[in-house]
C-alpha positions as CSV (number, residue, x, y, z in Angstrom):
1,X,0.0,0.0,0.0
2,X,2.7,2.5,0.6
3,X,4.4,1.7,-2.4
4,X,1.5,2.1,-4.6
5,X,0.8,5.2,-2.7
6,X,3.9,6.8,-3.5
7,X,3.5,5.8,-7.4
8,X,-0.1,7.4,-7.1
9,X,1.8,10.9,-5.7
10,X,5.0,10.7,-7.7
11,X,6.0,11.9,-11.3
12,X,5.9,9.1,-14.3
13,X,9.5,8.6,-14.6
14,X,9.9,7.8,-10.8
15,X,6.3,6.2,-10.6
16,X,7.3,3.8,-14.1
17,X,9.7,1.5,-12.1
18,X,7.8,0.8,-8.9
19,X,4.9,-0.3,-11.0
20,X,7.1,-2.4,-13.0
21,X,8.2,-4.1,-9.6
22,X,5.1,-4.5,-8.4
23,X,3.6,-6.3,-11.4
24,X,6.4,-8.3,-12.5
25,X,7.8,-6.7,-15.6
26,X,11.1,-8.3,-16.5
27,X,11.2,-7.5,-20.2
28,X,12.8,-3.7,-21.3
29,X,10.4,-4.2,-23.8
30,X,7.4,-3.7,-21.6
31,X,8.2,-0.3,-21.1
32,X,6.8,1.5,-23.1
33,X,3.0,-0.1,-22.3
34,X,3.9,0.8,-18.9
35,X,4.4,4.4,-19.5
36,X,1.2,4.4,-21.6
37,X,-0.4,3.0,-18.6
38,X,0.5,5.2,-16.0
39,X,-0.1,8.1,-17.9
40,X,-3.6,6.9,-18.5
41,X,-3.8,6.5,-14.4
42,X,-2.2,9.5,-14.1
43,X,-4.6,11.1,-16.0
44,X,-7.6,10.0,-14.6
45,X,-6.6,10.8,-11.1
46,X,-6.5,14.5,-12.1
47,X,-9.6,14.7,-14.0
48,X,-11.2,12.6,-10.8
49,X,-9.1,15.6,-8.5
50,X,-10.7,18.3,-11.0
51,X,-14.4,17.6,-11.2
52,X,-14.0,16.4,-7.0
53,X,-12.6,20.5,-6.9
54,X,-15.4,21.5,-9.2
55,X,-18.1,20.1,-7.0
56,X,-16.8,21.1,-3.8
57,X,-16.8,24.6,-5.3
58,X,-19.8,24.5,-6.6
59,X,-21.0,22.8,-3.4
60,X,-19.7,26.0,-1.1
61,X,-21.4,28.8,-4.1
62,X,-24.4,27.3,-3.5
63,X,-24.6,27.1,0.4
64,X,-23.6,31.1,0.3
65,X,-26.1,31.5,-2.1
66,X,-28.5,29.1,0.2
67,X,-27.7,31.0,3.1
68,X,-28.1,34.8,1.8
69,X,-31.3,33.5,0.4
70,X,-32.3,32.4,3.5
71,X,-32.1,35.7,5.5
72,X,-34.3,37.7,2.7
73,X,-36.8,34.6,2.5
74,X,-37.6,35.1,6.9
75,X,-37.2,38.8,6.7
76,X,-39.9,39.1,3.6
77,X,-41.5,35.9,2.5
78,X,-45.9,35.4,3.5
79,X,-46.2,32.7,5.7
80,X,-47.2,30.3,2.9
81,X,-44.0,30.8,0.9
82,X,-41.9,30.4,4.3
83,X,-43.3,26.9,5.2
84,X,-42.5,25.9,1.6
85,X,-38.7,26.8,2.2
86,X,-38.5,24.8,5.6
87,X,-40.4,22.3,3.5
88,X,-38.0,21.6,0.5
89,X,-34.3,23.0,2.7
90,X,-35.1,22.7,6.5
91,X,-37.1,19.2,6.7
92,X,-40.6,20.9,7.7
93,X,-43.8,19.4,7.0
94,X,-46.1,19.2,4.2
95,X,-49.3,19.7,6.5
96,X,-47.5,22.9,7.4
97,X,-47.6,24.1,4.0
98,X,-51.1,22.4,3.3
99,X,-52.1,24.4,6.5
100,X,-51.1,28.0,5.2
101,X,-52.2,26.8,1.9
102,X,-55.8,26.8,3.1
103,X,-56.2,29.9,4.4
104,X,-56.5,30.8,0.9
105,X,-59.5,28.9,0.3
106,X,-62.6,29.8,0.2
107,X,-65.7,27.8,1.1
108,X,-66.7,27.0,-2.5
109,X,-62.9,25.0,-2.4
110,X,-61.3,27.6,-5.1
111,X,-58.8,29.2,-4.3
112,X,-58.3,33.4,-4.3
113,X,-56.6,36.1,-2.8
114,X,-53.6,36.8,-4.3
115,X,-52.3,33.2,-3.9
116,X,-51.1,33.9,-7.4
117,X,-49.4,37.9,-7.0
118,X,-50.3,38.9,-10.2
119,X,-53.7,39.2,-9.3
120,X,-55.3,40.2,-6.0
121,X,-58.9,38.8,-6.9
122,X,-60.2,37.2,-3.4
123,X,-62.8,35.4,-5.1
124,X,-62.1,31.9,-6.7
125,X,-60.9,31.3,-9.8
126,X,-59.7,28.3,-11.9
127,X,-56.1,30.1,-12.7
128,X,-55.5,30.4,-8.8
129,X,-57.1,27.3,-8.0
130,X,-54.5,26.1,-10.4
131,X,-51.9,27.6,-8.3
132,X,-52.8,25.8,-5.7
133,X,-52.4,22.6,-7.5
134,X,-48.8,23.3,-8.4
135,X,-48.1,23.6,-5.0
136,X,-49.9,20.6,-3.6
137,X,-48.1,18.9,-6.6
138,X,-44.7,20.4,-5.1
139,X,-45.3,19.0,-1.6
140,X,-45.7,15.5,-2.9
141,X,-49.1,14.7,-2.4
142,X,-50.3,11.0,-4.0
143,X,-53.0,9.7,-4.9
144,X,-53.6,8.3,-1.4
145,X,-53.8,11.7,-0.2
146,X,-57.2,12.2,-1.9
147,X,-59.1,12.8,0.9
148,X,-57.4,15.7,2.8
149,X,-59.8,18.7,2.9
150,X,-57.8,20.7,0.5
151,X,-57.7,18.6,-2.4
152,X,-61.6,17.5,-1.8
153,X,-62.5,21.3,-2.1
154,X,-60.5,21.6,-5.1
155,X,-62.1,18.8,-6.5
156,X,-65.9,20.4,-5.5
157,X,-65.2,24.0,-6.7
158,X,-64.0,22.4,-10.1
159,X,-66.7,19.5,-10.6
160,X,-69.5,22.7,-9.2
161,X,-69.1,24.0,-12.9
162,X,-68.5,27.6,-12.2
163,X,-66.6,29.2,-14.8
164,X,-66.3,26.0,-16.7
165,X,-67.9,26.3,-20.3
166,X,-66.8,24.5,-23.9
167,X,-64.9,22.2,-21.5
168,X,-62.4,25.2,-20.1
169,X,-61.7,26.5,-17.3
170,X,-61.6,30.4,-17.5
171,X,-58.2,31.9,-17.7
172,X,-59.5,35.1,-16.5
173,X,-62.7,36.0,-14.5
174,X,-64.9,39.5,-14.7
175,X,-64.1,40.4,-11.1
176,X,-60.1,40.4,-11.6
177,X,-60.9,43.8,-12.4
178,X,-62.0,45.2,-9.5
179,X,-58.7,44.3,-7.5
180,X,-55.1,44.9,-8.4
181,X,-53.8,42.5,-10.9
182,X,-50.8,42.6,-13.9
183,X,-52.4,43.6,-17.2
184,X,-52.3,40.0,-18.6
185,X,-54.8,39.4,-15.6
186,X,-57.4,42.1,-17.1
187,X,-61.1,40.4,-18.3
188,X,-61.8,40.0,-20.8
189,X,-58.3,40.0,-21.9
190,X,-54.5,41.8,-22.1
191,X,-54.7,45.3,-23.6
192,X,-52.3,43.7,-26.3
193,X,-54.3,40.6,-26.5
194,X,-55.0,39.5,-30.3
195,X,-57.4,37.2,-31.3
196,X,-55.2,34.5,-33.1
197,X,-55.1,30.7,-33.0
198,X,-52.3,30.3,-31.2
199,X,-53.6,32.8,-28.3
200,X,-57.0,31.0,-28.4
201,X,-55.3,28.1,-27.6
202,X,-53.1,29.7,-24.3
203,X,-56.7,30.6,-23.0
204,X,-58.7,27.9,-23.7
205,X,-56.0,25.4,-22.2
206,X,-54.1,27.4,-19.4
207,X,-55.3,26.0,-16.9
208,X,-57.7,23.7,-18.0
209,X,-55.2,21.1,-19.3
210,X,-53.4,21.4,-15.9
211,X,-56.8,21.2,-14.2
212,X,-58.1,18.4,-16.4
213,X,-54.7,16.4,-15.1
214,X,-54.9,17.1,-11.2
215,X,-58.7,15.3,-11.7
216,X,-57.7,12.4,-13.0
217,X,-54.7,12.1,-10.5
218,X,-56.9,12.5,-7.8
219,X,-60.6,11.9,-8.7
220,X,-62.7,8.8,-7.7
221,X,-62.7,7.3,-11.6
222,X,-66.2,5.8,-10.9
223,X,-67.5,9.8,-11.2
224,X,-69.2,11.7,-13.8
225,X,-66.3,14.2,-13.0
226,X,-63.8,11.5,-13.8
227,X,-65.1,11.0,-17.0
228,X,-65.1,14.3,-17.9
229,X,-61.7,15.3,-16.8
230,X,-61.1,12.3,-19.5
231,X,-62.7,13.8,-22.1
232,X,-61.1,17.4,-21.6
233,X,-57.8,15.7,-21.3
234,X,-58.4,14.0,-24.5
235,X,-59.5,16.8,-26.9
236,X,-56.7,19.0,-25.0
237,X,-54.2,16.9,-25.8
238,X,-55.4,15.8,-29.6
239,X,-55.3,19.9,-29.9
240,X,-52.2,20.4,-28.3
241,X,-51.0,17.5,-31.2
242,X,-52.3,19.6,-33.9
243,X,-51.5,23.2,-32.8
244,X,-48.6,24.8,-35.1
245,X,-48.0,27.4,-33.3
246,X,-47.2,27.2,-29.5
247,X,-44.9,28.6,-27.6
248,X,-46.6,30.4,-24.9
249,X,-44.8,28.8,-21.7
250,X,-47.7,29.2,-19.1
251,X,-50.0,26.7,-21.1
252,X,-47.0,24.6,-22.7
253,X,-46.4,24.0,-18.6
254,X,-49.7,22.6,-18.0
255,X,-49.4,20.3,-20.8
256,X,-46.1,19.0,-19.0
257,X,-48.6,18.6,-16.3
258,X,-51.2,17.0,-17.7
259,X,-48.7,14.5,-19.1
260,X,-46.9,13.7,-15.3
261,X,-50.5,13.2,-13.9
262,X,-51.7,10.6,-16.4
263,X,-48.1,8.8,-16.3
264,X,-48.0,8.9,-12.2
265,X,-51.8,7.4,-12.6
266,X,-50.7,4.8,-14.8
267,X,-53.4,6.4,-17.2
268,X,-50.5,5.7,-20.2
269,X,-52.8,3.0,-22.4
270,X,-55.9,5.7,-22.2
271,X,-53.9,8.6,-24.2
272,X,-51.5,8.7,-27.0
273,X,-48.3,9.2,-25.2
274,X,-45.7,8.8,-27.5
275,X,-47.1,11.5,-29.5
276,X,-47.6,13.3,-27.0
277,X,-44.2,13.3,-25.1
278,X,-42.7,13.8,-28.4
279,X,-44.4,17.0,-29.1
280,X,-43.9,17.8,-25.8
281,X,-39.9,17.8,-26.2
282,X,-40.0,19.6,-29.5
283,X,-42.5,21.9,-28.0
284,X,-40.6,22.9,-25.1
285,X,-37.2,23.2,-26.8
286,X,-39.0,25.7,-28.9
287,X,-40.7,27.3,-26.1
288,X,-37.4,27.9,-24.2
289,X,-35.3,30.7,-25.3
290,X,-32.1,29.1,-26.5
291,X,-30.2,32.4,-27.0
292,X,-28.0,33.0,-24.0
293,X,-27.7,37.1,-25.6
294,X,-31.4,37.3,-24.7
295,X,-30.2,36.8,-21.2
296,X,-27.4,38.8,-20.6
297,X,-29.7,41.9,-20.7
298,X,-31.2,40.3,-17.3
299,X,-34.7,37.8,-17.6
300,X,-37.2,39.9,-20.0
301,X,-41.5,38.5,-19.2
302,X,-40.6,37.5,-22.9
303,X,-37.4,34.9,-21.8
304,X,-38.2,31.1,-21.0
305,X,-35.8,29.7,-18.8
306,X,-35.1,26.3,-18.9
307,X,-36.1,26.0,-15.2
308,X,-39.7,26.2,-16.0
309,X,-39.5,22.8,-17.4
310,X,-37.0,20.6,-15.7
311,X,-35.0,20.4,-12.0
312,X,-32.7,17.8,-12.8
313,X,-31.0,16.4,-15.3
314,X,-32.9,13.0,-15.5
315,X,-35.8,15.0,-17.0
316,X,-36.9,14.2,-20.4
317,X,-36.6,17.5,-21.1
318,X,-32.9,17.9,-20.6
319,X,-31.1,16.9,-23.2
320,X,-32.7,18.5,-26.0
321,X,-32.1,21.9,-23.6
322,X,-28.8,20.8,-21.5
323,X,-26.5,23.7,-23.3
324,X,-28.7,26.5,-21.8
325,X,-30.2,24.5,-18.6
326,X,-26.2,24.7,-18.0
327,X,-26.0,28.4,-19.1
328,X,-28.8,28.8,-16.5
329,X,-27.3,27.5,-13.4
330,X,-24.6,30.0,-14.1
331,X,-26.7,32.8,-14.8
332,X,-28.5,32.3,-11.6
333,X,-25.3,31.7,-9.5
334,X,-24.1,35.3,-11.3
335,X,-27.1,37.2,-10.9
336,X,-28.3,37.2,-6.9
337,X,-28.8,40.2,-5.4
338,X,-27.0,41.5,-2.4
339,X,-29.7,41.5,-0.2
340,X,-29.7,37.7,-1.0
341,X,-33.0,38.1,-3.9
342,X,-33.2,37.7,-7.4
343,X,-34.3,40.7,-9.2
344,X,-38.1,40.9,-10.7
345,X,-38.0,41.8,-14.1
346,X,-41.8,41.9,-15.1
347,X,-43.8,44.5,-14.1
348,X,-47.6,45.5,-14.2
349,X,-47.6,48.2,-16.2
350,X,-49.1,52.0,-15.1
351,X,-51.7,50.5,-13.0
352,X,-51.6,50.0,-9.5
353,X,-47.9,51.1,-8.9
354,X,-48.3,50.8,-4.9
355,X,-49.7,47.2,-4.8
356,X,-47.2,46.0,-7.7
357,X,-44.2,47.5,-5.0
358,X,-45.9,44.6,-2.4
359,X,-46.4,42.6,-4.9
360,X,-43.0,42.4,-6.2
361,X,-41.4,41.8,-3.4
362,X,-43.3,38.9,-2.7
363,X,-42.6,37.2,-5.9
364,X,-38.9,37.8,-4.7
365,X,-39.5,35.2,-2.3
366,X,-41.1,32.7,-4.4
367,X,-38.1,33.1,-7.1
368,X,-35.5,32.9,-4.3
369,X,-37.0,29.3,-4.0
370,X,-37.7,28.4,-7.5
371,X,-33.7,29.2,-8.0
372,X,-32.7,27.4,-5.3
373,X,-34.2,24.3,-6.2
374,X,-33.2,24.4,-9.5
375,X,-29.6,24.7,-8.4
376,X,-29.9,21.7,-5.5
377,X,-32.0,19.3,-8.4
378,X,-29.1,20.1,-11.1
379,X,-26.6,19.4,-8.8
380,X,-27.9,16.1,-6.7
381,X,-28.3,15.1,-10.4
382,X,-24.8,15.1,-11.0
383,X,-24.0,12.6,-8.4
C-alpha cells in the first residue's frame, strides 16, 4: 500500500519502475506499455481531483447563495412561501404548507386572494385554484392523499361547474378587475391581447389542461367528474397534437402537467403518449429561449428559462435543452442580489404602482426558491 501510494503521488518517470516491480515486468520491452499505462492512471486521477474541486466549489457557491437567500426569504416571505422553504431545505412538513395553503381557500374550495401575485382577486378562480395545485403537486401529495380537505374542495369547486364552459376553465374571471392584478390578468383580456389561433389556444388550455390532469390524478374514476376530466384531457391533448404554433410557456407548462399526472396514474394506455411526449420535447425546446444574448440583458417577461420545465438532469426534457439549462445555473449563481433576492424583471404596467411594490417583493421570495431548487436538483443530479 505505501508503495503504490507513492506511485499514485510521484512523477511518471519515478512512478514507471515501482509499478514495473510491483507487477512483475522483467522485459525492457514492456516499457513503453507501462508508460502508456501510468499516464492513462495518471490522467484519470486529475480529471477525478478536478471535477472532486469542481463540486466542492460549486458545493460551497451554493450554500452562500442558500444562506443569503435564507435571511431575505424570513425577513420578507408570507407565511405560505416560508413553510415551503422549511419544506423543501429545512425538513418541515407538508401539513404545514397544506395548513397556510388553506387559508387561501374559500368555502366553495377555489382558491383566491392573491395566492397567485399577479392578481389580487379574493374570489375563486380556476387560474389560482391552479396555483394551488402546483403547490400541492410540489409537496408531494399521492394519490392516497385524496381525501385531505384541501384537495376534496378543489375537486368540489372544479366539478360545481363555475366558470367552466366549452370544457375550459376560464383563464380570466370578470371580477379580476375590480382588485389589483398585472395587465395579462385584465377580463376579458390583455390590452395587447389578439385574437389568433395560437392565443386561443393559451386561454382555452391554461389552466384547464393542468386542471383536467390534477382530476384524473386525484378523482374517484367511478364519477361523472372522472369521466369528464377524460374527455377534456383527451380533446386537450389531440389539440395540443395539432396546434402549429405554441410557444406560450404558461400553457405549454400545464401540458407537462397534464402528461406527469396521467403517467403517475398509470393512465398511459388511455392517451397517445408517445405522441404526445414527443411533441412535448420539440414543444418545449421551442418554447425555451435558447439564445443565451437574450439573457445577458437580465430575464425579459418574454425569456423562458429552462427551469420552467426541468429540475434535474434525469428529466426528459434535458437533453434536447442541456447547453442552456447549463448556461442557466450559471446565470443564476451570477445574478443574486446583495440582499440575498433575485431581481423581478416583469412589471404591471401603469396600473396600480403601490400594490405592484408589495407585490413584487413577494414574488422575490417565491423566485428565491424556485432558484434554489433548481440549483440543489441540477446538482444532486450530477452525483
Amino acid at each position: 500500500p505505501r508503495d503504490l501510494h507513492y506511485a499514485r503521488h510521484s512523477s511518471l518517470h519515478d512512478a514507471l519502475p515501482i509499478l514495473c516491480i510491483l507487477m512483475g515486468c522483467k522485459f525492457r520491452k514492456t516499457i513503453a506499455v507501462w508508460q502508456n499505462t501510468v499516464q492513462w492512471i495518471l490522467g484519470i486521477q486529475i480529471i477525478f481531483l478536478g471535477e472532486k474541486h469542481m463540486k466542492e466549489e460549486e458545493k460551497e457557491a451554493f450554500d452562500n447563495a442558500y444562506h443569503r437567500a435564507r435571511r431575505f426569504v424570513f425577513k420578507n416571505a408570507l407565511p405560505l412561501e416560508l413553510a415551503k422553504w422549511q419544506y423543501h431545505f429545512e425538513n418541515g412538513s407538508r401539513e404545514a404548507v397544506l395548513e397556510t395553503l388553506a387559508c387561501y381557500q374559500n368555502t366553495d374550495g377555489g382558491f383566491g386572494y392573491g395566492l397567485e401575485p399577479d392578481y389580487w382577486n379574493p374570489h375563486s378562480s380556476p387560474s389560482q385554484t391552479y396555483e394551488a395545485t402546483e403547490i400541492i403537486w410540489e409537496i408531494g401529495m399521492e394519490r392516497e392523499d385524496a381525501d385531505h380537505p384541501v384537495i376534496q374542495g378543489i375537486l368540489e369547486y372544479l366539478s360545481s361547474g363555475k366558470e367552466f364552459e366549452d370544457n375550459s376553465w376560464a383563464h380570466t374571471i370578470d371580477t379580476n378587475n375590480n382588485y389589483p392584478h398585472a395587465d395579462w390578468w385584465h377580463y376579458p383580456y390583455a390590452s395587447w391581447w389578439e385574437d389568433t389561433p395560437a392565443n386561443r389556444f393559451a386561454t382555452d388550455y391554461n389552466p384547464t389542461a393542468g386542471l383536467a390532469g390534477f382530476i384524473l390524478y386525484f378523482e374517484d374514476p367511478d364519477t361523472d367528474f372522472y369521466d369528464l376530466a377524460k374527455e377534456v384531457a383527451t380533446e386537450a391533448i389531440n389539440q395540443f397534437l395539432m396546434i402549429k404554433d405554441c410557444k406560450e410557456m404558461y400553457v405549454v407548462a400545464c401540458f407537462c402537467r397534464l402528461y406527469d399526472y396521467i403517467a403517475e396514474a398509470g393512465l398511459e394506455a388511455e392517451f397517445p403518449m408517445e405522441a404526445f411526449e414527443k411533441r412535448l420535447k420539440e414543444v418545449v425546446f421551442q418554447t425555451i429561449t435558447q439564445d443565451v444574448n437574450l439573457y445577458i440583458t437580465m430575464w425579459d417577461v418574454n425569456i423562458c428559462r429552462p427551469s420552467t420545465f426541468l429540475r434535474a438532469k434525469d428529466s426528459m426534457y434535458y437533453e434536447m435543452n442541456k447547453n442552456i439549462a447549463e448556461f442557466e445555473l450559471e446565470f443564476i449563481a451570477k445574478t443574486q442580489l446583495g440582499d440575498g433576492s433575485w431581481e423581478v424583471t416583469w412589471e404591471w404596467g401603469k396600473s396600480y404602482p403601490a400594490a405592484w411594490g408589495v407585490a413584487k417583493n413577494w414574488w422575490k421570495s417565491k423566485i428565491a426558491i424556485q432558484n434554489l431548487l433548481y440549483w440543489s436538483g441540477m446538482m444532486d443530479s450530477e452525483e
